[in-house]
Structures are given as C-alpha cells and as structure tokens.
Backbone as CSV, one residue per row, in Angstrom:
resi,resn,N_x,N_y,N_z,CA_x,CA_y,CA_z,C_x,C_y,C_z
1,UNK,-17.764,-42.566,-26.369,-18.526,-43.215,-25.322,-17.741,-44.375,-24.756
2,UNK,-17.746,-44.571,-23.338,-17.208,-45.723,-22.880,-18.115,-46.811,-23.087
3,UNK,-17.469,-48.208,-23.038,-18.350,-49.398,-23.302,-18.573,-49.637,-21.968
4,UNK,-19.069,-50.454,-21.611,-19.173,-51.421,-20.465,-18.289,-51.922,-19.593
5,UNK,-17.108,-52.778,-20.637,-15.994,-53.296,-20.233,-15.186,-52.384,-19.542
6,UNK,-15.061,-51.073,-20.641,-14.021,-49.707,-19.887,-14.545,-49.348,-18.832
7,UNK,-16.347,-49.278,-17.971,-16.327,-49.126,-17.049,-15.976,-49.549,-15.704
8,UNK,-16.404,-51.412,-16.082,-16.009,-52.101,-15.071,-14.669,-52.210,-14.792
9,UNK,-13.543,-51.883,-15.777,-11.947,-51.927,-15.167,-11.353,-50.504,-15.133
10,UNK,-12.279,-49.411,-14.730,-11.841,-48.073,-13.622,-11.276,-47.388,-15.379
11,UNK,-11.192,-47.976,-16.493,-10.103,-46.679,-17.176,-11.329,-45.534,-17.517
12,UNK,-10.051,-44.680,-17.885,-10.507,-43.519,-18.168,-10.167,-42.947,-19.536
13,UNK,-11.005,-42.212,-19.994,-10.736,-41.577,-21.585,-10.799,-40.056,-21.063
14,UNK,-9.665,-39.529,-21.848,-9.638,-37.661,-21.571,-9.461,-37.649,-23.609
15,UNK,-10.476,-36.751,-23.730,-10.193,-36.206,-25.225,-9.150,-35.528,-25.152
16,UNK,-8.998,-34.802,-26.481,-8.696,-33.597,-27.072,-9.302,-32.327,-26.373
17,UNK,-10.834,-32.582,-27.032,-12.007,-31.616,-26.185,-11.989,-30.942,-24.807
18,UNK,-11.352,-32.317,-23.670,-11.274,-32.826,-22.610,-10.139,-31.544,-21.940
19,UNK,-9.529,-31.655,-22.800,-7.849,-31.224,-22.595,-7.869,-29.659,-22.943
20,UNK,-8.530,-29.309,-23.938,-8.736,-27.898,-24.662,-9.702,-27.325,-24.095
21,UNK,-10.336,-27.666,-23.255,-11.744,-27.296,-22.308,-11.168,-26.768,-21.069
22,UNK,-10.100,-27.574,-19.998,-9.411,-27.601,-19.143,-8.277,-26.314,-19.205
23,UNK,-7.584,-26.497,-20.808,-6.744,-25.432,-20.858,-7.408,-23.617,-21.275
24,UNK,-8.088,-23.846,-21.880,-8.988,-22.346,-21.972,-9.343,-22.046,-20.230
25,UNK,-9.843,-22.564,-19.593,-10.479,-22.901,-17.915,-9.004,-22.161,-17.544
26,UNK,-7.963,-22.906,-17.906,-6.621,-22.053,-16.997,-5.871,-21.488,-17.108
27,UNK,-6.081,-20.966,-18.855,-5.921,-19.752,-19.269,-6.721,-18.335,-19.075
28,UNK,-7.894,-18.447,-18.818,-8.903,-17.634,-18.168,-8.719,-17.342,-16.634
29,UNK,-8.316,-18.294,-15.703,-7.903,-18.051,-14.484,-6.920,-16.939,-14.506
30,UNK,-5.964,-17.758,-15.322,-5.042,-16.942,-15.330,-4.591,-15.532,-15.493
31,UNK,-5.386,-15.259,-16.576,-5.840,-14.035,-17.427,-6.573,-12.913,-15.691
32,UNK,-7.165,-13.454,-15.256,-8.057,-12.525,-14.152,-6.912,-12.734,-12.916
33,UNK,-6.047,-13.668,-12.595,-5.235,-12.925,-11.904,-4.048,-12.283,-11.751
34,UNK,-4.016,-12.231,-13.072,-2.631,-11.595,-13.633,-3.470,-9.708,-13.537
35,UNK,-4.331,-9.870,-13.803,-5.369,-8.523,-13.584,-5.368,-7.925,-12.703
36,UNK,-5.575,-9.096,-11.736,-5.666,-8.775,-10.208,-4.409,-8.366,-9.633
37,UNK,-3.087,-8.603,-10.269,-2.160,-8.423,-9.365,-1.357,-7.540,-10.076
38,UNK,-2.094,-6.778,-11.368,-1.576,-5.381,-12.057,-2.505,-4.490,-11.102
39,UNK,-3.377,-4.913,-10.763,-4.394,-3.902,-9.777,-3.915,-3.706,-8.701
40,UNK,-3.399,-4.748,-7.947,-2.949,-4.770,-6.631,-1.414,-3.895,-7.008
41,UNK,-0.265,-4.537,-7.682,0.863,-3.665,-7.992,0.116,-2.098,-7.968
42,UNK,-0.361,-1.501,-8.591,-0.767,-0.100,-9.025,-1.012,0.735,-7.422
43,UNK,-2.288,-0.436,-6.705,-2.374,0.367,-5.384,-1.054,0.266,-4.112
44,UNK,-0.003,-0.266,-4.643,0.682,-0.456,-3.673,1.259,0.573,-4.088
45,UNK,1.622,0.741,-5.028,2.480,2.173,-5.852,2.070,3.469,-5.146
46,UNK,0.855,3.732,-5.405,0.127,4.770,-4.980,0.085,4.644,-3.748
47,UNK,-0.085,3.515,-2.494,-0.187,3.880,-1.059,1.231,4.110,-0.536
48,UNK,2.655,3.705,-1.630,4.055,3.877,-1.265,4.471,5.067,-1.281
49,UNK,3.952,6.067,-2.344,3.811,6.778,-2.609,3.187,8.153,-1.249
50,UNK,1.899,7.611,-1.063,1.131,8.599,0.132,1.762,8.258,1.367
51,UNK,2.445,7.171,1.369,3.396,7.137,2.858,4.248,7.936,2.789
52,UNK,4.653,7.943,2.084,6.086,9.207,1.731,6.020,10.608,1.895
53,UNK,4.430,10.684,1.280,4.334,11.831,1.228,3.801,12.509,3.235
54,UNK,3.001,11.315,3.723,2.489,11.559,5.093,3.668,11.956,5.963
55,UNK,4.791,10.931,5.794,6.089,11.028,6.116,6.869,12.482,6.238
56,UNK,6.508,13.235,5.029,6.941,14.016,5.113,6.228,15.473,5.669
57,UNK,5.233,15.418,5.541,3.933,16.117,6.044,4.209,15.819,7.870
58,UNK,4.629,15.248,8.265,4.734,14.866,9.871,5.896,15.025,10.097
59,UNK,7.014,15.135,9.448,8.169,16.054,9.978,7.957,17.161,9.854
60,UNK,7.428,18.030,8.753,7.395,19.650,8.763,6.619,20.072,10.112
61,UNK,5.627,18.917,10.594,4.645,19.216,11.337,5.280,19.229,12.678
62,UNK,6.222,18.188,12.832,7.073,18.212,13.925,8.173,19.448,14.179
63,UNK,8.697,19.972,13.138,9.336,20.915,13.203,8.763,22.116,13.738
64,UNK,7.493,22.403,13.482,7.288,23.387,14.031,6.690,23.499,15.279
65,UNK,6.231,21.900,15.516,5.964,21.641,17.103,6.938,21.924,17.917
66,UNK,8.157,21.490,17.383,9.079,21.529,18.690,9.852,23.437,18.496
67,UNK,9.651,23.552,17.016,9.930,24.972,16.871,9.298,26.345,17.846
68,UNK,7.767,26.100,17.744,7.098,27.070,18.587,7.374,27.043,19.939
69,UNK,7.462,26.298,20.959,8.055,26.531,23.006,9.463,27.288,22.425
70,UNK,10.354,26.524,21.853,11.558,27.605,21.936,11.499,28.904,21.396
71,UNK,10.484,29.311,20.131,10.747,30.953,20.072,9.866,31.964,21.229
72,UNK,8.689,30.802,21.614,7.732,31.762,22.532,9.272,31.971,23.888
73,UNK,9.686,31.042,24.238,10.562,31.310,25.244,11.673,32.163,25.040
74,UNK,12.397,31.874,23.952,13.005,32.985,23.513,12.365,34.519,23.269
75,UNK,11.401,34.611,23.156,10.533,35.968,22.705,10.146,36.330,24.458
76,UNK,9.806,35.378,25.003,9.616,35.986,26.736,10.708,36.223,27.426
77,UNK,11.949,35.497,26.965,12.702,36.106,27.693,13.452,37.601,27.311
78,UNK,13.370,37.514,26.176,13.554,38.783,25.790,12.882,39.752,26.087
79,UNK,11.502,39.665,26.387,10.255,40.733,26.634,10.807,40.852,28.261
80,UNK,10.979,40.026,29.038,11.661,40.227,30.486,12.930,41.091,30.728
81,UNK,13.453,40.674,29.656,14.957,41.300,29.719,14.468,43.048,29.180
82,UNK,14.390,43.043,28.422,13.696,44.420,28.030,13.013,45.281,29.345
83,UNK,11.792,44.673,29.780,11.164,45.213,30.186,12.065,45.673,32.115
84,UNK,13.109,44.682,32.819,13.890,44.646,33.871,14.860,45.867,33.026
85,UNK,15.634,45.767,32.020,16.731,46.957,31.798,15.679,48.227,31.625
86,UNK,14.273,48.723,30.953,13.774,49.632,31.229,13.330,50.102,32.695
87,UNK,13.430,49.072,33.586,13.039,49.418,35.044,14.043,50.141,36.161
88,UNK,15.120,48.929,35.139,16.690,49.467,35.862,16.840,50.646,35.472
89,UNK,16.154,51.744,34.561,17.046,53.022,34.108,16.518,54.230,35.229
C-alpha cells in the first residue's frame, strides 16, 4: 500500500505481481499472433499456389482460343480448294 507521503510526491511502486501480470498479458498477445500469422502464412501458400494453378488453366485456355480461327480456316480453305479442283475436272 502506498502511504500518503508516496502519494503526494507522484512515486510509484510496480511489484513483482505488477511485472508478472504485465508479462503473462504479453506473452498471451503474443502467443495469438504468432497464430495469426501461421494462419495467414498457410493461406498465402494455398492462394500462391491457386494462382499458379489459374495461371496455368488460362494459357491452355488461350491456346486453344487462338488455336480454333486457324484450323476452322485452314479446314475451309481446304474444303474450297477441294471442292474448286472437283469443279475444275
């Protein structure tokens, strides 16, 4: 307990208690965001992961976008060519 005197000249008393109260307090903080940022690491893993994979899912997808006009055109011109040398005979 402070006396009187210790109040009127501003000091202050910090226990033991004081100190071991404070440090459990920021060891517990600590503890939940060290949690938090094995949680957060994990989903970054996994969304690095599904980028890669989207990544790659949108080139195959592109490939065959730009794949299909050139065989249909290739396949019509061939069906033209065919069908002009059977006309020519």
């Amino acid at each position: 307990m402070t006396t009187e005197s210790e109040r009127d000249s501003g000091s202050l008393r910090i226990t033991v208690k004081d100190v071991f109260h404070a440090v459990n307090g920021v060891s517990s903080d600590v503890g939940e965001i060290k949690g938090a940022l094995q949680t957060l690491t994990a989903d970054h893993a996994n969304l690095k992961q599904s980028a890669v994979d989207h990544e790659a899912r949108l080139r195959r997808l592109e490939r065959w976008a730009y794949a299909i006009p050139t065989t249909g055109i290739t396949a019509l011109a061939s069906a033209l060519i065919a069908l002009w040398a059977a006309n020519a005979r």
